[in-house]
C-alpha atoms as one frame of an Amber mdcrd trajectory, in Angstrom:
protein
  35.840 -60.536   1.564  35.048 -59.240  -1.950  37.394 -57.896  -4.569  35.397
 -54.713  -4.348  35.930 -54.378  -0.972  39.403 -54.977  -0.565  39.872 -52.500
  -3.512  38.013 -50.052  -1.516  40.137 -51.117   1.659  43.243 -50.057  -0.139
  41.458 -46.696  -1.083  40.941 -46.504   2.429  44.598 -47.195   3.290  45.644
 -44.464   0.710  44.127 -41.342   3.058  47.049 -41.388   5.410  49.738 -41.431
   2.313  48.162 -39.073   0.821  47.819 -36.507   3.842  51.448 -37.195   4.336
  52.338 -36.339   0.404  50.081 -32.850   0.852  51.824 -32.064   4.269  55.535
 -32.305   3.175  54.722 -30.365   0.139  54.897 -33.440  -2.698  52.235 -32.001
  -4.249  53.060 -34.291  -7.442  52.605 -37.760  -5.826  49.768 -36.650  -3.698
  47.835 -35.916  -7.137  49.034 -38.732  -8.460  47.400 -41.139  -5.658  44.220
 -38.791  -6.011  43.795 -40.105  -9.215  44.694 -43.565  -8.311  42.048 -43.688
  -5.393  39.795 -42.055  -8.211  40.536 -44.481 -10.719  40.190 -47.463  -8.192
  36.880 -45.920  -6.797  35.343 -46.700 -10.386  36.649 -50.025 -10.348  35.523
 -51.382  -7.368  31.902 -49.774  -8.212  32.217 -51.352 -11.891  33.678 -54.732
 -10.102  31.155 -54.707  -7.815  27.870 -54.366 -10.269  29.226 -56.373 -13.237
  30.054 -59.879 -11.003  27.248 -59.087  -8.625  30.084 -58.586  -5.501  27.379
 -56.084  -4.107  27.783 -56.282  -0.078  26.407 -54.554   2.987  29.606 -53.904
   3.471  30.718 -52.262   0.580  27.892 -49.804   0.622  29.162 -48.652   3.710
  32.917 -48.840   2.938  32.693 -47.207   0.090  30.854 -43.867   0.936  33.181
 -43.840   3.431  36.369 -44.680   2.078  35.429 -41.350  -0.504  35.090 -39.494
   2.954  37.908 -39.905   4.727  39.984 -38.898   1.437  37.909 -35.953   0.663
  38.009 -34.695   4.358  41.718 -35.496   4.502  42.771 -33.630   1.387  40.677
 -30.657   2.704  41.814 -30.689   6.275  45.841 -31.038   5.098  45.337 -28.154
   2.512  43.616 -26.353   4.705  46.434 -26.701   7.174  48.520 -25.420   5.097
  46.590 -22.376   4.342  46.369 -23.609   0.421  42.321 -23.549   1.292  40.499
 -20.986   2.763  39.895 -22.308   6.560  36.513 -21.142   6.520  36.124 -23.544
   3.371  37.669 -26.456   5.260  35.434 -25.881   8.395  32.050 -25.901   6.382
  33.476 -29.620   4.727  34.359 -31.163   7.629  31.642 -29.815   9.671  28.992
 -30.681   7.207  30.295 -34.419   7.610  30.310 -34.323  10.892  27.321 -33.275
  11.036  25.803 -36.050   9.056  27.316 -38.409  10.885  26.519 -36.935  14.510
  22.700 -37.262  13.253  22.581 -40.394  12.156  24.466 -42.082  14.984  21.702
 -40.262  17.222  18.991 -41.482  15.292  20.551 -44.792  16.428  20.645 -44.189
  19.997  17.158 -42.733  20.082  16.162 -45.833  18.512  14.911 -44.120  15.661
  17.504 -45.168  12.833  17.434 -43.107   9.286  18.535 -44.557   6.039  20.610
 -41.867   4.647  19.956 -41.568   0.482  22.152 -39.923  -1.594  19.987 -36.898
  -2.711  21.202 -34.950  -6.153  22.450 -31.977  -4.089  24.824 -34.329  -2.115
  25.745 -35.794  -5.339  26.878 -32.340  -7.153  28.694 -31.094  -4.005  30.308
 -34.270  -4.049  31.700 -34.497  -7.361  32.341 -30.209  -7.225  34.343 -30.953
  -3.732  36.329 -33.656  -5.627  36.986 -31.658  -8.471  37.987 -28.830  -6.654
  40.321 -31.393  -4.409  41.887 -32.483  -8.133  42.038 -28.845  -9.108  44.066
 -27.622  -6.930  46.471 -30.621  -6.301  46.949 -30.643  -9.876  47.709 -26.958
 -10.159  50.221 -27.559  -6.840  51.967 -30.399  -8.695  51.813 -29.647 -12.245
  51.474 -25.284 -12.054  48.889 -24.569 -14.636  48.460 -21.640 -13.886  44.847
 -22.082 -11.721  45.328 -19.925  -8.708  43.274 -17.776  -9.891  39.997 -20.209
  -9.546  40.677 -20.998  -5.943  38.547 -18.112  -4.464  35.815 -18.777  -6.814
  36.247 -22.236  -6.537  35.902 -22.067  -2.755  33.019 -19.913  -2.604  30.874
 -22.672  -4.930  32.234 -25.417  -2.992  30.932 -23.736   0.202  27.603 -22.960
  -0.830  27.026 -26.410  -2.837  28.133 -27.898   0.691  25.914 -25.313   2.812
  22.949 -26.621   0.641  23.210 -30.465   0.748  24.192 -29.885   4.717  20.833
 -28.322   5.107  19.058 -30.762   3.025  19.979 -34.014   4.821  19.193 -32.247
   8.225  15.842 -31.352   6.795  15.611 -35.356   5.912  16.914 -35.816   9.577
  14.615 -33.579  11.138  11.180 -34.655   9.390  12.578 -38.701  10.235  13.302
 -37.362  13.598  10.105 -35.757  13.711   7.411 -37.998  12.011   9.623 -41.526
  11.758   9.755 -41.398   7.594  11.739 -37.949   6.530   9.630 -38.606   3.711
């Protein structure tokens, strides 16, 4: 077991702590291991590349340790009504999604590599920004209620878009056997 990985691990054992900190309202802390799982997200990744600790693992643990916080932090706020549900649903669903094709790709015996494309990169990093956002604004009140509507409605089309893109890679795989 690498360093990386057990960094990532810890990530990984952060989502429950920090859907507990969002649902009893300690908005504070909960932005406070945001930024640690954030911070600890780099370092892994930098870990990882600088002492050549690059698994098979890891490049699965770590998309999917970022997953499970993301999806948390949206399905507790949403919960809470702090999110638009509507927002929430498209996030989750998206994932879902994702995964539901690529695990049937599997059984079909047709397996697809899943690349990052650029769209899934900017709705990534505008999803976690929005995340950070609005946990800071619920722990530290700067004042940024006012970007949450707007703020949701780019989130949901950013995620709309990269949704529709890796089914259109799913469906051309499915399809022809490249997605290419």
């Amino acid at each position: 077991m690498s360093i990386p990985n057990l960094i990532t691990i810890l990530r990984i054992l952060l989502v429950p702590l920090t859907m507990w900190l969002i649902v009893t309202g300690q908005y504070l802390p909960a932005f406070l291991v945001f930024v640690a799982a954030g911070v600890s997200d780099g370092i892994d990744g930098f870990i990882a590349k600088r002492f050549n600790q690059i698994t098979e693992l890891g490049t699965y643990l770590d998309p999917l340790a970022d997953k499970l916080l993301l999806v948390s932090i949206y399905l507790a706020m949403g919960f809470l009504e702090i999110m638009p549900p509507l927002l929430v649903i498209i996030v989750v669903s998206r994932d879902v999604m994702i995964v539901g094709a690529v695990i049937l790709s599997w059984l079909v015996d047709r397996p697809v590599e899943i690349h990052a494309l650029w769209i899934s990169k900017l709705n990534t990093t505008v999803q976690i920004g929005f995340a950070g956002i609005i946990l800071a604004e619920l722990g530290f009140s700067l004042g940024l209620q006012s970007y949450i509507l707007p703020g949701s409605f780019v989130v949901g089309a950013l995620t709309v878009a990269s949704g529709a893109a890796y089914m259109l890679q799913w469906v051309r795989h499915m399809a022809n056997g490249n997605g290419h």
